[in-house]
C-alpha positions as CSV (number, residue, x, y, z in Angstrom):
1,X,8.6,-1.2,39.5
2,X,5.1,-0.6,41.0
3,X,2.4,-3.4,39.8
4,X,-0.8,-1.9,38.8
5,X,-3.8,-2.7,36.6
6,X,-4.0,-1.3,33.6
7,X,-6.1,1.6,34.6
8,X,-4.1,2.7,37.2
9,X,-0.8,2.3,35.0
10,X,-2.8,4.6,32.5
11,X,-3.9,7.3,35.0
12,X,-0.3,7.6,36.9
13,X,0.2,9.5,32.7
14,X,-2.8,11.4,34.0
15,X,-4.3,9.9,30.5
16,X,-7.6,7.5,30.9
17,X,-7.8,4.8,28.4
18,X,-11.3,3.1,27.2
19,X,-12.1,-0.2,28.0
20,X,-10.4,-2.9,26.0
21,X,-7.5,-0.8,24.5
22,X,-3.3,-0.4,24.9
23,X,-3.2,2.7,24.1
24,X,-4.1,6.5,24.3
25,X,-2.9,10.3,23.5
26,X,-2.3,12.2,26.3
27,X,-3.4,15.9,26.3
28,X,0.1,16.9,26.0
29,X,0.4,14.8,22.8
30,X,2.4,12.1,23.9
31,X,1.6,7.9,23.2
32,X,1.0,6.1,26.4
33,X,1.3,2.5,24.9
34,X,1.4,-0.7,27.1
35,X,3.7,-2.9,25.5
36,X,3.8,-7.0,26.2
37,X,7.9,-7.9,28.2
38,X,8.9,-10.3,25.8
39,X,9.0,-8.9,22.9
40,X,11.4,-6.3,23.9
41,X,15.4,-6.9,22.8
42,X,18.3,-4.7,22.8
43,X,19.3,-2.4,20.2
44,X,22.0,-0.1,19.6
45,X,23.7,1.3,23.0
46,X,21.4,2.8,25.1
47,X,18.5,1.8,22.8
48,X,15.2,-1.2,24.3
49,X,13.8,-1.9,20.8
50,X,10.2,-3.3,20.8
51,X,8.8,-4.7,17.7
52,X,5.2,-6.5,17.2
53,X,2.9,-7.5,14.6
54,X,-1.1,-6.4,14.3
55,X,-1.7,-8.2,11.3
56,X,-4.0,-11.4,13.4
57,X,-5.9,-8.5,15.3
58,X,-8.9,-7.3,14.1
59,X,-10.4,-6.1,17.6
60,X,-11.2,-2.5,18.4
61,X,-8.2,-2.0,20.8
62,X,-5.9,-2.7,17.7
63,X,-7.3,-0.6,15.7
64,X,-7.3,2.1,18.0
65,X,-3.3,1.2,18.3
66,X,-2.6,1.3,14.8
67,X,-4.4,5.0,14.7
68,X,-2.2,6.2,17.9
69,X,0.8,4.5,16.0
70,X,0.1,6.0,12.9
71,X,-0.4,9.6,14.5
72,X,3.1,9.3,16.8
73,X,5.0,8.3,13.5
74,X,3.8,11.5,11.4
75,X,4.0,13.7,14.5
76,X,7.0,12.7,15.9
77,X,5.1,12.0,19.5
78,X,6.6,10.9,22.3
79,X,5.8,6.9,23.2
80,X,5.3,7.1,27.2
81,X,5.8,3.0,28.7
82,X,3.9,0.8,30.2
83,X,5.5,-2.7,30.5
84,X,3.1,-5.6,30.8
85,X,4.1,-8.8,32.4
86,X,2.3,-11.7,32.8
87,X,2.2,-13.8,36.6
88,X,2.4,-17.4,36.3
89,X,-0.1,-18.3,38.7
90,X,0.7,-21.4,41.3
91,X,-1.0,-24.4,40.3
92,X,-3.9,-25.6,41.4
93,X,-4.5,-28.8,43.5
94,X,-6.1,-31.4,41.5
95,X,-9.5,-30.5,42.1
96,X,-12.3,-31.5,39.7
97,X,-14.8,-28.6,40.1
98,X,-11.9,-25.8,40.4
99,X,-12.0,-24.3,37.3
100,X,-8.6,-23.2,36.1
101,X,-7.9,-19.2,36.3
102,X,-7.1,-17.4,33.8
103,X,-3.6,-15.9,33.1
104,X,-3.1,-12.4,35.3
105,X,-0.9,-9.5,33.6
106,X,0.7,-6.8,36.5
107,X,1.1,-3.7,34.3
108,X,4.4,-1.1,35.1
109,X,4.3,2.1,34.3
110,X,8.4,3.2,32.9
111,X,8.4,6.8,33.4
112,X,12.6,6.6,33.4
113,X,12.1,5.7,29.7
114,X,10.5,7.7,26.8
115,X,10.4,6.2,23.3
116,X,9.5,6.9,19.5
117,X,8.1,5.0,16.7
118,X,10.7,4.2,14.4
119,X,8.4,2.3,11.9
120,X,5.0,1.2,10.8
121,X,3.7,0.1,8.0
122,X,0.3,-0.5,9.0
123,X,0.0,-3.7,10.8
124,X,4.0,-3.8,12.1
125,X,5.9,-1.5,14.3
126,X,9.1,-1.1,15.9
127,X,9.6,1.3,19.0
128,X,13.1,2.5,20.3
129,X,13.2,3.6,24.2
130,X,15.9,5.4,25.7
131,X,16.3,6.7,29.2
132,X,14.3,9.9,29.5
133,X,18.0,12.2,29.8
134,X,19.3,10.8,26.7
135,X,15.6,10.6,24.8
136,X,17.0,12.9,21.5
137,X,14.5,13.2,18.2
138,X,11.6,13.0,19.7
139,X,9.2,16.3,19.8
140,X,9.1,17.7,23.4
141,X,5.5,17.2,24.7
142,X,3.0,20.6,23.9
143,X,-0.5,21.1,24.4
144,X,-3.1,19.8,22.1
145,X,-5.4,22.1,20.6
């Protein structure tokens, strides 16, 4: 996997996201989402699940993902990957006037895997990802009008 920020990860969809946000509709239609590595598990054969909860975030990126969420379910869009994975940063020597750094994220873009929203109900969703060859269900990507 190539570690980039979460611009770049965006743009290798050829889709730039605003400021702030995990999410955003390509031209093609398809749901470039970056989703957080632990709170994937496995599901049926074949099948990464992904579920999380929105309900404790009120910020403007989470809206903007429940809207994008909301749009793939009732237009069967394709969910394109990118896996975020947070660096556990080498402590620091005692120091008292180093400030600690904050935690850093390396963002993946998956373009072996293609997914679909299987449900949401407005602040909870589940995604299922499959390996792009054996992705069936999920409307082929078209032009957006």
């Amino acid at each position: 996997m190539n570690e980039v920020n979460l611009a770049e990860a965006f743009l290798r969809y050829k889709v730039k996201a605003t400021s702030h946000t995990r999410s955003a509709v390509t031209p093609e239609g398809e749901l470039v989402l970056s989703c957080s590595y632990g709170r994937f598990q496995r599901g049926e054969p074949g099948v990464l699940k992904y579920e999380e909860d929105l309900s404790d975030d009120d910020s403007i990126g989470a809206t903007t993902l429940r809207a994008h969420l909301a749009e793939a379910l009732r237009e069967g869009l394709q969910v394109l990957l990118i896996v975020a994975i947070p660096v556990q940063v080498a402590p620091a020597l005692e120091s008292s006037h180093v400030l600690p750094r904050p935690p850093r994220t390396s963002f993946h873009p998956r373009k072996d895997l293609v997914g679909r929203v299987t449900s949401f109900d407005g602040q909870r969703f589940v995604l299922d990802f499959r390996k792009k060859e054996q992705a069936p269900g999920v409307r082929p990507p078209s032009r957006r009008s």
